[in-house]
N, C-alpha and C positions, 0 to 999 in steps of 0.2 A: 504493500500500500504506500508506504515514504517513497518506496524507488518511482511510482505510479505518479504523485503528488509532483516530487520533483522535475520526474521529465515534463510533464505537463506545466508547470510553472515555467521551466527552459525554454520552451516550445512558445510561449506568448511571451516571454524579453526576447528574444528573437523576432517574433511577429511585429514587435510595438518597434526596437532596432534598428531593423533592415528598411523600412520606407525613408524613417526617419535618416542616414546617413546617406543613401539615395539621393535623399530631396536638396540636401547638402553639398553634395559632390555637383549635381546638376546645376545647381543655384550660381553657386560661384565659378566654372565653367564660364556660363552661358553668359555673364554679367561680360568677364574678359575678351569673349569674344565678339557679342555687340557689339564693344566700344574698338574693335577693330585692334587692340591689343593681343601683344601675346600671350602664350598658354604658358603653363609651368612646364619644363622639362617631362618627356616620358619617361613614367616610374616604372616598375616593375608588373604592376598593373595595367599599364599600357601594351598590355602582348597579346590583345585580341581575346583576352579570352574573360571579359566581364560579365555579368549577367544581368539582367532587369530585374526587378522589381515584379511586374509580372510578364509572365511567358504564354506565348500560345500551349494550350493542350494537343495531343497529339491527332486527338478528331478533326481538332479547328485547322489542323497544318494539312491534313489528306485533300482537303479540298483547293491548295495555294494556289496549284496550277490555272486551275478553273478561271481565275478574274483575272487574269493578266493578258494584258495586248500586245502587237507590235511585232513585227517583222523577225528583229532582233532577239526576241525571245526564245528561238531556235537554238541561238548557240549556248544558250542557260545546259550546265550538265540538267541530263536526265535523272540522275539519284546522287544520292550523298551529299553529302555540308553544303555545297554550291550549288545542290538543285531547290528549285523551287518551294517544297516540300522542307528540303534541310533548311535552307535560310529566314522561314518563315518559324522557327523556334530560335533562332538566335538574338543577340540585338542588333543593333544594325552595322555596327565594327564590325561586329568581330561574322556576322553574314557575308559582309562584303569582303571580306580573307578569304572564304570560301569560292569564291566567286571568281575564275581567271579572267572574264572580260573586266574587271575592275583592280587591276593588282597593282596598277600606277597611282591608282586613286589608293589604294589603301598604305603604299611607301609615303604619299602625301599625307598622310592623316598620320598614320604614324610618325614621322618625323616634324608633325606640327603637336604630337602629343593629345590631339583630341581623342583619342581612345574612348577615354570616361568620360570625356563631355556628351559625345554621341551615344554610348551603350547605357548612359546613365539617364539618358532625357527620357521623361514620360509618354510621349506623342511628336513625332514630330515626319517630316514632309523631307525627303533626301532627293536632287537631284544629281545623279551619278555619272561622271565620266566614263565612255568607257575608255581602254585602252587607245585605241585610235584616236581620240579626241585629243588627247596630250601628246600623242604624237604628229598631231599637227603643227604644234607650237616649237619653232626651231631650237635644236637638244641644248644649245649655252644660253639662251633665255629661260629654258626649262631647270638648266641644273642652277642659274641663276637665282630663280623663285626658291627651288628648293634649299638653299642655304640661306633665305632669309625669311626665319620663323614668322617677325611679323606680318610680312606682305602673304604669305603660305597660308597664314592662318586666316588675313583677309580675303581670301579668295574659296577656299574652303566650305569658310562658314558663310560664305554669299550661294552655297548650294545647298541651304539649310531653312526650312522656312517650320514655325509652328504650327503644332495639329496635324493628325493624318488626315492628309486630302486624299477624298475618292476620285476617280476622271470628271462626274460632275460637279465637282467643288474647285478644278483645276484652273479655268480659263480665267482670266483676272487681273489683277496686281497684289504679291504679297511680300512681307515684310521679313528680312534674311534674318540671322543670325550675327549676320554682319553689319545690319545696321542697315543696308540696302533695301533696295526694293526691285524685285525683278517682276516680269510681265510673261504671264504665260497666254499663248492667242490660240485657238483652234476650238474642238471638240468632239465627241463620240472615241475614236480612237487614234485622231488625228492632233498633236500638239508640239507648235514649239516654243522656245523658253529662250528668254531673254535677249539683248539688243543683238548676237549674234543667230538671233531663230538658230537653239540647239532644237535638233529633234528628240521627239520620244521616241525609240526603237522598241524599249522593253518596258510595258507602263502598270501601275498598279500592283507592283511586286512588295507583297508583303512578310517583312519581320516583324520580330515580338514586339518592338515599339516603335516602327517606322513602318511609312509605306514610302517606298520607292522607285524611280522615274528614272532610267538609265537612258540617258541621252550621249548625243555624238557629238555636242562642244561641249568646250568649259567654260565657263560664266567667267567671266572677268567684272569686277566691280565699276 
């Protein structure tokens, strides 16, 4: 009965813990990045492998494939961590590790340290590079950005916007993480995003706390 008492007492400090430390790491994050400032260095924590707060269940993940659109969603693996299905229990870091059309964008994010800014946010809207999209941008302007954390982080967090948008919540102007404001124009399955019209290739791809919009540029602020 004591052993019973005390797991059960453990089990809700945990419960009551875990949002609350969440809410914290999220908070101050997302503060630094607004303001177009840099991140803290990646800690040890930062290796993709964070967790949310809550997580899809394994019924809500079977059906991931089903609402996603776009051409591009072809080349999504079929199974495992980077398929549809995998990525839709992760958060959105450490999803997008899984994922080889995104593996530029995740050396970026890693190396700006947003790890637990992103895996830690409640709700939130990801528009994704894919590989080619950075590989448009010529490679000493690129290795350029990448050694300067804060321009890295401003660009980033300008593919970041609050709340999961559904495809009809997409079309608009909404308000980055960076402080920005970018302009998504189309509709039904048709959309691009921001002053370079990125397109959506692969749209509506759900993880545990994002939905995400894997487009073919990078948003520049």
């Amino acid at each position: 009965m004591k052993s019973t008492m005390k797991t059960r007492t453990g089990l809700v400090a945990l419960a009551i813990a875990l949002p609350l430390s969440l809410a914290a790491c999220g908070s101050s994050s997302d503060n630094t990045a607004a303001a177009g400032g840099s991140t803290p260095a990646a800690t040890s924590s930062d290796a993709m492998t964070s967790t949310p707060s809550d997580t899809m269940t394994s019924s809500e993940s079977m059906d991931a494939a089903a609402a996603v659109f776009g051409e591009g969603c072809a080349a999504v693996p079929k199974d495992g961590a980077g398929s549809f299905n995998g990525m839709a229990t992760a958060p959105v870091a450490t999803a997008a590790s899984a994922n080889p059309l995104l593996s530029t964008l995740v050396t970026a994010v890693k190396t700006a340290g947003l790890v637990d800014t992103l895996n830690s946010a409640p709700e939130i809207t990801v528009f994704a590079p894919v590989n080619d999209a950075f590989a448009k941008i010529p490679a000493a302007d690129l290795k350029k950005v990448l050694a300067d954390k804060p321009t890295l982080t401003k660009i980033l967090t300008n593919h970041v916007v609050a709340g999961k948008l559904s495809p009809d919540q997409l079309a608009g102007d909404h308000k980055t993480l960076a402080g920005t404001t970018i302009t998504v124009k189309g509709s039904g399955e048709n959309f691009t995003v921001g002053k370079a019209d990125a397109k959506v290739i692969c749209g509506n791809v759900p993880t545990a706390n994002a939905t995400v919009y894997i487009i073919d540029g990078v948003l520049m602020p």
